[in-house]
Short mmCIF file of the C-alpha atoms (twelve columns), coordinates in Angstrom:
data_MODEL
# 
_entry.id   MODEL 
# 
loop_
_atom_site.group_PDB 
_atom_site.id 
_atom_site.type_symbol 
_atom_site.label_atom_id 
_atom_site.label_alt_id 
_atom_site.label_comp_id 
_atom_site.label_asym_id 
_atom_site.label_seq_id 
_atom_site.Cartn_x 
_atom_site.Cartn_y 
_atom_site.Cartn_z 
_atom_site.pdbx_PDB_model_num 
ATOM 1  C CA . UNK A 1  0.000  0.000   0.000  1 
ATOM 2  C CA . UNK A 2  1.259  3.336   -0.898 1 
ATOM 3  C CA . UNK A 3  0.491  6.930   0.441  1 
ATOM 4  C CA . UNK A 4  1.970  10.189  0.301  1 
ATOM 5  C CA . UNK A 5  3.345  11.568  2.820  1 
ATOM 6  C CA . UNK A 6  0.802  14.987  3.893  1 
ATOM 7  C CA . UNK A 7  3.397  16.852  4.964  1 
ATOM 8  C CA . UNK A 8  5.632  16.799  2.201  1 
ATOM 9  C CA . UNK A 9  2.605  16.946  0.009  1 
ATOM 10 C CA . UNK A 10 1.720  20.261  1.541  1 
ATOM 11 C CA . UNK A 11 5.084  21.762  1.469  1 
ATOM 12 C CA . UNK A 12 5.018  21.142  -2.507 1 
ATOM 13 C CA . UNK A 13 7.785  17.745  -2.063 1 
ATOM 14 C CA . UNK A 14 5.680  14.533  -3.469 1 
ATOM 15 C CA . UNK A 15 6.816  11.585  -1.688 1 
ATOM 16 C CA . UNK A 16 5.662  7.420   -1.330 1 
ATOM 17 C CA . UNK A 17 5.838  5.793   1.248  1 
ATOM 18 C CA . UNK A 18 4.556  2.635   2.721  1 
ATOM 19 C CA . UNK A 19 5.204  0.725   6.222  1 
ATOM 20 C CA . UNK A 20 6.527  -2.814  6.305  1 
ATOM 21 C CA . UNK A 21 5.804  -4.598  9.831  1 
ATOM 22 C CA . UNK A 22 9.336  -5.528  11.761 1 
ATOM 23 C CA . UNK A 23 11.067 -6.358  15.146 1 
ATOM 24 C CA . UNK A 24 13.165 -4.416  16.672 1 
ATOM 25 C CA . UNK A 25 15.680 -4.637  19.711 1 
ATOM 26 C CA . UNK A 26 17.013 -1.477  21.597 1 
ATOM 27 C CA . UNK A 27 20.485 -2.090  22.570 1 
ATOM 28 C CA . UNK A 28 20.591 -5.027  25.048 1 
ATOM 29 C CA . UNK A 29 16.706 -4.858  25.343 1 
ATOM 30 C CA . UNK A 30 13.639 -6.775  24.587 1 
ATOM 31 C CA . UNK A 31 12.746 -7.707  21.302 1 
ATOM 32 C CA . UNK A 32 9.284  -5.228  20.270 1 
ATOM 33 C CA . UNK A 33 7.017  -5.100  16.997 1 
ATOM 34 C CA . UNK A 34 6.770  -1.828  15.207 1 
ATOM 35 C CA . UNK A 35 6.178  -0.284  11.496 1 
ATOM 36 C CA . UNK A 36 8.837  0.354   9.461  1 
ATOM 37 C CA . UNK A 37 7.907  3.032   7.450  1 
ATOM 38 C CA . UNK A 38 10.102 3.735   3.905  1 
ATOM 39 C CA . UNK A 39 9.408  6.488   2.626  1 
ATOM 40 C CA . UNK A 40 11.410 8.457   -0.614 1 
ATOM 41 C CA . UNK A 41 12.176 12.354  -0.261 1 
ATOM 42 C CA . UNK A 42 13.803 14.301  -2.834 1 
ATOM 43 C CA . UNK A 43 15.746 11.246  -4.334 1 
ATOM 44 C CA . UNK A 44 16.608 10.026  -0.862 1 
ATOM 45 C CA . UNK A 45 15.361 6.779   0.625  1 
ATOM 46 C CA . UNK A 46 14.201 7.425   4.164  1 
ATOM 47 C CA . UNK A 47 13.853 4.219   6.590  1 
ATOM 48 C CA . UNK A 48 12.211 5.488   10.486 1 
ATOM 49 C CA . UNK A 49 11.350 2.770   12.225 1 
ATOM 50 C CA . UNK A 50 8.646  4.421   14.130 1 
ATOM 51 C CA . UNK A 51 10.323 3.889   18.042 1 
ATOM 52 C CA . UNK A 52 10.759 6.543   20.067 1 
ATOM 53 C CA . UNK A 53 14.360 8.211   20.566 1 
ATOM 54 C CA . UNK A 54 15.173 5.466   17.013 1 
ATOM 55 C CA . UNK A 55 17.567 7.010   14.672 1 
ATOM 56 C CA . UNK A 56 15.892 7.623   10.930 1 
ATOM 57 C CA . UNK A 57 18.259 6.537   8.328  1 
ATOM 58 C CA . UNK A 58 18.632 8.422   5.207  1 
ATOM 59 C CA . UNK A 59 20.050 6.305   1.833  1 
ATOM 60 C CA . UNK A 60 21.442 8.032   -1.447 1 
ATOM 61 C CA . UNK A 61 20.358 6.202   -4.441 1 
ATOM 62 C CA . UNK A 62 23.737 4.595   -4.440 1 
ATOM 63 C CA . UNK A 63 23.602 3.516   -1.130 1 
ATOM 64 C CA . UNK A 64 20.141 2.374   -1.698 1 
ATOM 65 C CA . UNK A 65 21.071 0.040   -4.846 1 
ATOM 66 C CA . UNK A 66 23.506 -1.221  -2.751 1 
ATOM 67 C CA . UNK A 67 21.262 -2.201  -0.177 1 
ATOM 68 C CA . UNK A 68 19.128 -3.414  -2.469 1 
ATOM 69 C CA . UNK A 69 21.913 -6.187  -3.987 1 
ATOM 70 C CA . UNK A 70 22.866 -7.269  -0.598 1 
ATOM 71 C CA . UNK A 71 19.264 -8.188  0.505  1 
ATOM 72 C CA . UNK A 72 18.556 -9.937  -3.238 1 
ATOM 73 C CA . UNK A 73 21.698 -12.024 -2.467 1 
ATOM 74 C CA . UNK A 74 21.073 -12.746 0.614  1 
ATOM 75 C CA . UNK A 75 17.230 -13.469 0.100  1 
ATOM 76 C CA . UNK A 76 18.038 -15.670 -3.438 1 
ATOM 77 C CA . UNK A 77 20.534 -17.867 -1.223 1 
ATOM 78 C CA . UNK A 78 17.679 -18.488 0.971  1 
ATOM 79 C CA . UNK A 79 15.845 -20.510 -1.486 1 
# 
């Protein structure tokens, strides 16, 4: 499912975004459930996932691609 972001809409930026269910673990903590939500802004891939005091991390397309490649290898050894 993808949305735009209202925010960005209303400052004139378009932007997608969509929310992928994941785990997370705070350093040393319990394991939690939140929403990953990836979003693209200007060109940049934008990954928040959605816990308070988280980092967001921002992605250039190439760092992007590259993350890309390393997931599809990872994944296609999987099967």
């Amino acid at each position: 499912m993808r949305s735009y972001d209202r925010a960005d809409h209303l400052a004139g930026r378009r932007s997608r975004s969509t929310t992928i269910p994941a785990t997370y673990q705070l350093h040393k903590g319990p394991v939690s459930v939140t929403n990953l939500r990836v979003s693209t802004r200007d060109g940049t891939v934008v990954l928040d996932p959605q816990v308070p005091d988280a980092c967001v991390m921002s992605l250039e397309e190439d760092e992007a691609v590259a993350l890309r490649n390393l997931l599809t290898e990872w994944l296609w050894r999987r099967r």
